[in-house]
N, C-alpha and C positions, 0 to 999 in steps of 0.2 A: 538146452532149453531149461526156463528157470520155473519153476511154482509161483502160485497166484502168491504166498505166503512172503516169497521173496522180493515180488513187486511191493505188496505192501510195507517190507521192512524198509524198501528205497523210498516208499514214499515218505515214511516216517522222518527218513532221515535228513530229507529236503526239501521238509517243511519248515516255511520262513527261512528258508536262503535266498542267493540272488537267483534269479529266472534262470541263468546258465544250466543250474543243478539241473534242471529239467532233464539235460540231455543225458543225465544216468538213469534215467528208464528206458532208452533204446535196449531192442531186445525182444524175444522171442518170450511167453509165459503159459503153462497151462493153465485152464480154467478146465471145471467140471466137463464141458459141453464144448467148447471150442477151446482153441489157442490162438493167443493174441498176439498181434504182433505189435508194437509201437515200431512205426519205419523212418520217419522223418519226425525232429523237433522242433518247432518255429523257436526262433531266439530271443523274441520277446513276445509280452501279451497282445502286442496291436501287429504284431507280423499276420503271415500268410497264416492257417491254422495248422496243428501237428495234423501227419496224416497217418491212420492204421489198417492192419488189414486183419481180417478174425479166419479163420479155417474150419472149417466143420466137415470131419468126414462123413463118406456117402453114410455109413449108418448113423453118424449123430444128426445130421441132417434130415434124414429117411426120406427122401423123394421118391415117388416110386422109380422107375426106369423109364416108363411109359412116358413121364414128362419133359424127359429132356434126351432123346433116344436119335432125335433128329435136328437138324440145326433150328428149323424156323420153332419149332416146339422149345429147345433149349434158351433160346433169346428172347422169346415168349414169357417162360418161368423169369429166367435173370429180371428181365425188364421187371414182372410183376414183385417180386422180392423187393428190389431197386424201390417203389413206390412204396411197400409197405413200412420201411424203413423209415423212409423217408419221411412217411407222414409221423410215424411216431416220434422220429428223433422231433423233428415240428414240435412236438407237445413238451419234452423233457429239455430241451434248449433252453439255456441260460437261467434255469434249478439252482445253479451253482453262481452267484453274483460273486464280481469281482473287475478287474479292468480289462481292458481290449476286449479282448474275444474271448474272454473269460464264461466259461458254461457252454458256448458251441456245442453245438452235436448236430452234422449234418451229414446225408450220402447225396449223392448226384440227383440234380433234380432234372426229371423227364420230362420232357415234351409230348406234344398228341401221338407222335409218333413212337412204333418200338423199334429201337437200334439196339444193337451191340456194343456194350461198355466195359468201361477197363471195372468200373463200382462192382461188375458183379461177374465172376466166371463160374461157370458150374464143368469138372470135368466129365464128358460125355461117357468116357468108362466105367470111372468109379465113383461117379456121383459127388463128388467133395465139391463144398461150396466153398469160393475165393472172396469175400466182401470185404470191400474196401471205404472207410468213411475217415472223415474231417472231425478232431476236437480241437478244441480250443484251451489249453489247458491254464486253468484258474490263478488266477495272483491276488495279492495286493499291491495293488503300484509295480514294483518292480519284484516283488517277493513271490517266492512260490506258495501258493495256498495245498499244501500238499493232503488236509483232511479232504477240500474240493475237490480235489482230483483223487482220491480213493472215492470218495461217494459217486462221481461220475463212472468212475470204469469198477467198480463192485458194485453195486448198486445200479445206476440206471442204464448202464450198459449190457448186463446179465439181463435184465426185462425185454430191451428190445430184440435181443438176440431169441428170447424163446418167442416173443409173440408176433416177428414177421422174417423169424428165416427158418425154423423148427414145422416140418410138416405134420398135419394134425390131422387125419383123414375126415374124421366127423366133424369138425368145422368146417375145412375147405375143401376134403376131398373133391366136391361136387363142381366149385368152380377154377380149380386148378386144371380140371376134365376139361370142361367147358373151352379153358382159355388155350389147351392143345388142339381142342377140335376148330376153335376159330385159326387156330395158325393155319392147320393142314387144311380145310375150307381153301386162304387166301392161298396157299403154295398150291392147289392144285389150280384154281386158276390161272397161275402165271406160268406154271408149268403148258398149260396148255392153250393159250391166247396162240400164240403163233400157230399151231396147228390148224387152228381156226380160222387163219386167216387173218387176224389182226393184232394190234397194238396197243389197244387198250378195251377198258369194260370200264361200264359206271351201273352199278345193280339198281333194278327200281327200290326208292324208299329211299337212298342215300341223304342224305342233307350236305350239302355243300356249301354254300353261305357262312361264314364263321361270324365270330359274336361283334369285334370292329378290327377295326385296325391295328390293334395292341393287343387284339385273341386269337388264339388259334380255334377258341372252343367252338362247337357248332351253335348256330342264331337262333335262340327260340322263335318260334312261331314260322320258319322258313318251310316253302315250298318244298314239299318232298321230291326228289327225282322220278318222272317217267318216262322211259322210252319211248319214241316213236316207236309204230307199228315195226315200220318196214325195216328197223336197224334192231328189232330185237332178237337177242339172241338168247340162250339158255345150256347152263353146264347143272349135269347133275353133282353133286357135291358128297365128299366120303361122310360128310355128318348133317349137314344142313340139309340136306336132298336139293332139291331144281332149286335152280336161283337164275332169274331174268332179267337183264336191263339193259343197254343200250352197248351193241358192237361197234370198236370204232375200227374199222379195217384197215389193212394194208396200203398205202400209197396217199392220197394227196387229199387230206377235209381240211375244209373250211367250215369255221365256227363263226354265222352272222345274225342281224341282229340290229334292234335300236341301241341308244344307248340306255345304259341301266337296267339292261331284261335278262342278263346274266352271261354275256359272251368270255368276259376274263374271271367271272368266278367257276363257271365248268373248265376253262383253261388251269385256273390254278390248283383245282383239284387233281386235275391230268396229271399236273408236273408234283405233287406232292405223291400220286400213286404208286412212285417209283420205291415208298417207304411201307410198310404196317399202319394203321393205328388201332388206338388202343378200343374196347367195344364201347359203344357211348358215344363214339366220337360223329356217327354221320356217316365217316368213308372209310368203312371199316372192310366194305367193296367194293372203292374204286380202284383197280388194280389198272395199271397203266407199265407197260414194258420196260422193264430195270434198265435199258443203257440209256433213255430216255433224257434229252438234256434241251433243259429252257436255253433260248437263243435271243439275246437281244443287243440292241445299240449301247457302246461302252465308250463315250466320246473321253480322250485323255487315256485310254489304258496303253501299255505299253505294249508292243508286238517285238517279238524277235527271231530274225530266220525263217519266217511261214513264209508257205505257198498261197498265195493270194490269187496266184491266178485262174482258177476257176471262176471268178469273179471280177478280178480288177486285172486291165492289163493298158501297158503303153500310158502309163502315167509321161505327162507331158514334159516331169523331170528327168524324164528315162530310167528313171528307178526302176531295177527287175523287180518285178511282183513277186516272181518264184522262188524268193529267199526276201522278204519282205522285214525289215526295220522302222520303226519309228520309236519313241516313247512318247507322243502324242497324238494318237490313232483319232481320226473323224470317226463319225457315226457308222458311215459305208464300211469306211476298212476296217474297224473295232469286228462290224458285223461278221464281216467276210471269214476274218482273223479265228471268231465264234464261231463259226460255221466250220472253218476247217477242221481246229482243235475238237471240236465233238467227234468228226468223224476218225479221227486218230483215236479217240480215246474205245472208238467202236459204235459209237451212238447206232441206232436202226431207227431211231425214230426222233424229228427235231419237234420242238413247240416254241410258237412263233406268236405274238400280238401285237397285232399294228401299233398300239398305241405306245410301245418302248422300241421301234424300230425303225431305224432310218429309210427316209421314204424312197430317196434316192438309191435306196439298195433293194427294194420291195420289188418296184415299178417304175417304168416307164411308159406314157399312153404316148397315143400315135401322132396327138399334135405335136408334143414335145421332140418327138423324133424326128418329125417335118423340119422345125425350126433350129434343132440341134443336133446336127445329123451325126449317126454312130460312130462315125470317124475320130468325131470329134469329143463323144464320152467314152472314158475308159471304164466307166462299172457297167459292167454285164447282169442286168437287173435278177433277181432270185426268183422272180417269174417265171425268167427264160430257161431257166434251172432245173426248177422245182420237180418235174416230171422226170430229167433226166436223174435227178439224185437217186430217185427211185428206180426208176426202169434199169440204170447200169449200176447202181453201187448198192441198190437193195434199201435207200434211208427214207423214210416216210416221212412226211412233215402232216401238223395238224398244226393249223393259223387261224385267228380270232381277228374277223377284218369287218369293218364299219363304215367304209369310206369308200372302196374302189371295187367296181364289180370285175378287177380284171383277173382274177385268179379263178371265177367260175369258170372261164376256159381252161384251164390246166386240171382241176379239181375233180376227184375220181365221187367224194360226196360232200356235200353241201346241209348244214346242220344249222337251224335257224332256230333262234332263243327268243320264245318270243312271253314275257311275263314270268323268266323261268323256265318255263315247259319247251323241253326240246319238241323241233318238227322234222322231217326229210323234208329237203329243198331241192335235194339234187335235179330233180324231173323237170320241174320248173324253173330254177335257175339255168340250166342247160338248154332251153328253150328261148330264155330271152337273150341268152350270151350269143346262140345261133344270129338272133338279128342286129348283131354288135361286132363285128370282126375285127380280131384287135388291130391286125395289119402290121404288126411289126416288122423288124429287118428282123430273121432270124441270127439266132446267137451263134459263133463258130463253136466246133465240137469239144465237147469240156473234154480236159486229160486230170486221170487221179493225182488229189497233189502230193508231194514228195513231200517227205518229212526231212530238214535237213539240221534239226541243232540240237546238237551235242557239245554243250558248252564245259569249261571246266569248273571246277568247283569255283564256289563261290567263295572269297580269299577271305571275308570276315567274319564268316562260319569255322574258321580253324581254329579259333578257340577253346580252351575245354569247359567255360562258364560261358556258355550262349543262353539266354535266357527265353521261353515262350511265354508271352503272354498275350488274352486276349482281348479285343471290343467287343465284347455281344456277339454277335454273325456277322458285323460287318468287317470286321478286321482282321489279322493275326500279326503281332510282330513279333521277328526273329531278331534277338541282340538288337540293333539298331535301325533295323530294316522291317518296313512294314507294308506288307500284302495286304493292298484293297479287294473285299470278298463282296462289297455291297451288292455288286450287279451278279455275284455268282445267285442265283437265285435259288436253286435248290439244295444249298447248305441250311439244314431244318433246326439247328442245334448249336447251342456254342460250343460246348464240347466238341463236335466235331472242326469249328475251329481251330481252337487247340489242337486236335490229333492232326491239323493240314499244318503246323506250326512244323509240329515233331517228325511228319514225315518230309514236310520241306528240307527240314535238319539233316536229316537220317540221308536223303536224297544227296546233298551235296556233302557228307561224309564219306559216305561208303561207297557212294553208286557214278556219280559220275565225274570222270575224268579225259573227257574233251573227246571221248569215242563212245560211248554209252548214251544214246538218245533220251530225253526229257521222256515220249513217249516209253520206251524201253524202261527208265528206272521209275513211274508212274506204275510200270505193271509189276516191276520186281515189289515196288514198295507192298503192293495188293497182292504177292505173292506172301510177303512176310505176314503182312495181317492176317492173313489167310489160315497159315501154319501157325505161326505162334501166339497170334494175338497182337493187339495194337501194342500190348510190353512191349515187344520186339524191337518198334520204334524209339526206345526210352533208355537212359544209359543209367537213369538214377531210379531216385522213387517213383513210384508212376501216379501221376496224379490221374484226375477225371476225365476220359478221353470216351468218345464215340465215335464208331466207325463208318470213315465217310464211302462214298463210289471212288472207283476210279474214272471217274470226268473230272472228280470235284480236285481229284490227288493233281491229277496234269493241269487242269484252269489252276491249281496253284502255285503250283512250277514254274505255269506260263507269264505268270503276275508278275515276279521276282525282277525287279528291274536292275539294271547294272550287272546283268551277265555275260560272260566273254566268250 
C-alpha cells in the first residue's frame, strides 16, 4: 500500500500526458483517516466514470455498535451515509472544469426506499466502513489535468469523507438513534404480522398518494390514512409505543370503490411495503409481507416449461399446459404463467388490480357460461381459485376491483375506498352477493404445479466480456440479450436492475447446467447475497448494485428468452 505523498508524486507526473497515463494511479493509498482505493480507470474523459472505494476502520469511523448490531439497523446506517454523500458530493461536482465527465463526484443515488447496496457496506463485527463512489477524472481534451485531480482527491474528497461518513456524536448522535429505532419499529412489525394473523398493516396517518407520476415523493396536502373501526389493529412498539391502523388479514380482500377514491393507490403502497422507507416519506408504516408479489397481464412475454395448469387446460392445440412454451404469451396465460412463478419463488401473499389484469383470467359470469359452456373454455377463471390458493397452499391475494361484484363471494374482507378513507364492506357486501348466486360450473380440483426447467446455460453468456447495462427499471441487458422488467412491478430501483443483470450472469455461469432448476439457482443466487454480498455476484470491479427479493431474482430468469 502506497502513501497519500506517493499518489501525489503520480499525479505530478501525468499531468498533461495522454488520458491513458490515468491508469497509473490504480492502486491502494493511505490517507490520514481512510484508505483509498482507485479500482477501475475509465479510458477516456467521456467514458463510463473511474470507480473508487475508501475504507475506514471501525475506530476511524466510530459508529457506535448499537447502530449497526443488526441487519435492518446496519442498512438503515449504510442507506443513511449513502444519502449524506451523496448530497454533498451534489455540491462539490464538477469544482474541477474540464471535458467529459471532468469534476464528477457522485455515490449511488437512493430512492424512497432503504435497500442494501454494494455503495456502502459496513462490517457488523468490526465496524469498518466499505464506500464506494464514481469520479470523473479531469482533462483537457484528451490530456490529463493532473493538478484537477489532486484538488479533487486531496482536497474535496477529504471534506466529504469527514462530514458524512465520520460519526460525530453531538451533531448526530441523536438522529442516527432515531433512525435505529425507526428500523427496529418496522422489523418488529414484520416480524410479527403473521402471528397476528395477517399480511399486511397500513398505520393510521400514513400518506400514501405520491407527488405524480414521475415521484415517488408523498402529495402535499393528501388525505391521511384511517382505519376502519372494525379492521383496526394495534402493536405495541420497542421505541414508538402503540401504533394503530388498519389489519389486512390472512386470505382473500378485496379493495373497491369508485373510480379515483384511492383503490390502486392503497394497492400500490401494499406492494411497495414489501421495502423500508426512509422517515418523511408517508409509509414509513406501511409494512406488507416480504414474499409479497404484484401480479399482472404481461401480453408478449415469454413463458418456458411452466405448469400452467392450475389455470389453463386442454388448449384446443393440445398443447400440455403442464410444461407450457410460448414466447408470445396472451393476457390469460402471461397471467397464469405470474401466478405460478410467484408461488415457486414462495410468494404467501399475491396483489392483484383489475385494471392491468386480463379479464378472461379474472372471471367468468353465469351468462357467459350459458352461452360458452366449460367444455369449451380452457381458462379456469382465478375466481374459481382464489379460495383454494389459500385454503390448500397457504397464498392470500388482496385484489383492487371496480367493475364485477363477483369476487364478494369468494372474499373473506371487503375494503371500500370511498374519498380515500377506507371502510369495512365486508357485512354488506356479503349480503347482497347472498341475493346474487353466481351459479357457476364448479372448477375440477387444482394439483400443486411442478416446476419443471432446468435449462442449460445460456451459450452467449460464455464469454468473458459480457457486459450489464441498464434502462431505468424497465430493462436490463446482458451482452446482447435484453430482459423486459417493465411489468416486473416491484423492482423499486435501477440499481437493483443491474444486480438482476449480474445475477442473471452469475446464474448461467455457475449455476445452471440442464439439472439445476431456475427456481433452485434463484435461491442459491439469494443464498450468495446473503453470505457475501451482492460482490459475490461480480467477477470485476463492482459497480452500484441494490439488493433485489427473490421473486424479482426468478421473474428475471424467467424473462430470459432463448433458453434450452
Amino acid at each position: 500500500m502506497d502513501s497519500q505523498r506517493e499518489l501525489e508524486q503520480i499525479l505530478h507526473k501525468i499531468h498533461r500526458r495522454g488520458y491513458p497515463a490515468c491508469k497509473e494511479t490504480r492502486g491502494e493509498y493511505r490517507f490520514p483517516f481512510y484508505t483509498l482505493s482507485i479500482d477501475h480507470v475509465q479510458g477516456d474523459p467521456f467514458a463510463s466514470p473511474s470507480r473508487l472505494s475508501l475504507r475506514l476502520t471501525g475506530p476511524q469511523a466510530a459508529f457506535p455498535r448499537e447502530l449497526y448490531e443488526t441487519p435492518c439497523r446496519r442498512i438503515a446506517l449504510q442507506d443513511e451515509l449513502i444519502r449524506r454523500f451523496a448530497a454533498g458530493a451534489r455540491k462539490e461536482s464538477f469544482r474541477v472544469k474540464g471535458s467529459g465527465h471532468s469534476g464528477l463526484i457522485a455515490a449511488s443515488q437512493c430512492t424512497q426506499q432503504v435497500l442494501e447496496r454494494t455503495a456502502c457496506r459496513i462490517d457488523p463485527r468490526t465496524g469498518e466502513v466499505l464506500f464506494r463512489l464514481e469520479m470523473g477524472f479531469p482533462a483537457f481534451g484528451r490530456t490529463v489535468d493532473g493538478d484537477g485531480l489532486r484538488r479533487m482527491l486531496f482536497d474535496q474528497l477529504p471534506v466529504l469523507v469527514k462530514t458524512s461518513l465520520l460519526y460525530n456524536k453531538e451533531k448526530d448522535g441523536a438522529y442516527f438513534t432515531s433512525l435505529a429505532q425507526l428500523a427496529d419499529d418496522r422489523q418488529y412489525i414484520r416480524d410479527h404480522l403473521s402471528e397476528q394473523g395477517l399480511c399486511a398493516f397500513v398505520a393510521n396517518g400514513s400518506i400514501l398518494p405520491r407527488a405524480s407520476g414521475v415521484s415517488d415523493r408523498p402529495m402535499e396536502g393528501a388525505v391521511p390514512f384511517l382505519s376502519p373501526p372494525e379492521m383496526e389493529v394495534c402493536f405495541a412498539l420497542p421505541y414508538r409505543g402503540e401504533i394503530r391502523g388498519m389489519g389486512i388479514k390472512k386470505g382473500v380482500t378485496l379493495i373497491v370503490g369508485g373510480g379515483y377514491h384511492g383503490k390502486s393507490t392503497l394497492l400500490r403502497a401494499l406492494e411497495d411495503g414489501v421495502y423500508d422507507h426512509i422517515a418523511g416519506d408517508g409509509r414509513e408504516f406501511v409494512i406488507t409481507d416480504p414474499s409479497a408479489v404484484k401480479i399482472r397481464a404481461e401480453d408478449g412475454r415469454s413463458v418456458w416449461h411452466t405448469d400452467i395448469s392450475l389455470f389453463i387446460r386442454d388448449l384446443p392445440t393440445g398443447r400440455d399446459t403442464r410444461c407450457f412454451t410460448t414466447r408470445d404469451a396472451s393476457g390469460s396465460t402471461s397471467q397464469a404463467a405470474n401466478v405460478v412463478e410467484a408461488m415457486e419463488a414462495g410468494a404467501r401473499v399475491l396483489l392483484m388490480d383489475e385494471d392491468t389484469s386480463a379479464t378472461n383470467f379474472l372471471y367468468r359470469d353465469e351468462l357467459m357460461q350459458r352461452v360458452v359452456s366449460p367444455g369449451q373454455e380452457p381458462i379456469i377463471p382465478f375466481l374459481q381459485r382464489v379460495r383454494e390458493l389459500y385454503e390448500k397452499w397457504g397464498v392470500s391475494t388482496i385484489l383492487a376491483a371496480g367493475s364485477s361484484g363477483s369476487f364478494f363471494h369468494v372474499a373473506h374482507q371487503v375494503v371500500q375506498m370511498d374519498r380515500y378513507v377506507p371502510r369495512d364492506l365486508t357485512a354488506r357486501a356479503k349480503e347482497e352477493a347472498a341475493r346474487f348466486p353466481l351459479g357457476l360450473v364448479p372448477a375440477p380440483e387444482g394439483k400443486a404445479p411442478e416446476s419443471r426447467r432446468a435449462p442449460w446455460p445460456f451459450a452467449p453468456f460464455r464469454g468473458e466480456r459480457v457486459k450489464v447495462r441498464v434502462m431505468g427499471r424497465e430493462a436490463v441487458s446482458v451482452g446482447k440479450e435484453e430482459i423486459d422488467l417493465r411489468q416486473v412491478e416491484q423492482v423499486a430501483d435501477s440499481e437493483q436492475c443491474a444486480a438482476l443483470g449480474y445475477a442473471l450472469l452469475y446464474a448461467h455461469r455457475q449455476l445452471l447446467d440442464g439439472r439445476c432448476s431456475l427456481q433452485e439457482a434463484a435461491r442459491q443466487v439469494e443464498k450468495i447475497m446473503e453470505e457475501r454480498g451482492l460482490e459475490g455476484l461480480c467477477q470485476e470491479s463492482v459497480p452500484f448494485l441494490a439488493r433485489p427479493r427473490l421473486a424479482e431474482v426468478l421473474a428475471c430468469l424467467n424473462r430470459l428468452r432463448g433458453m434450452d
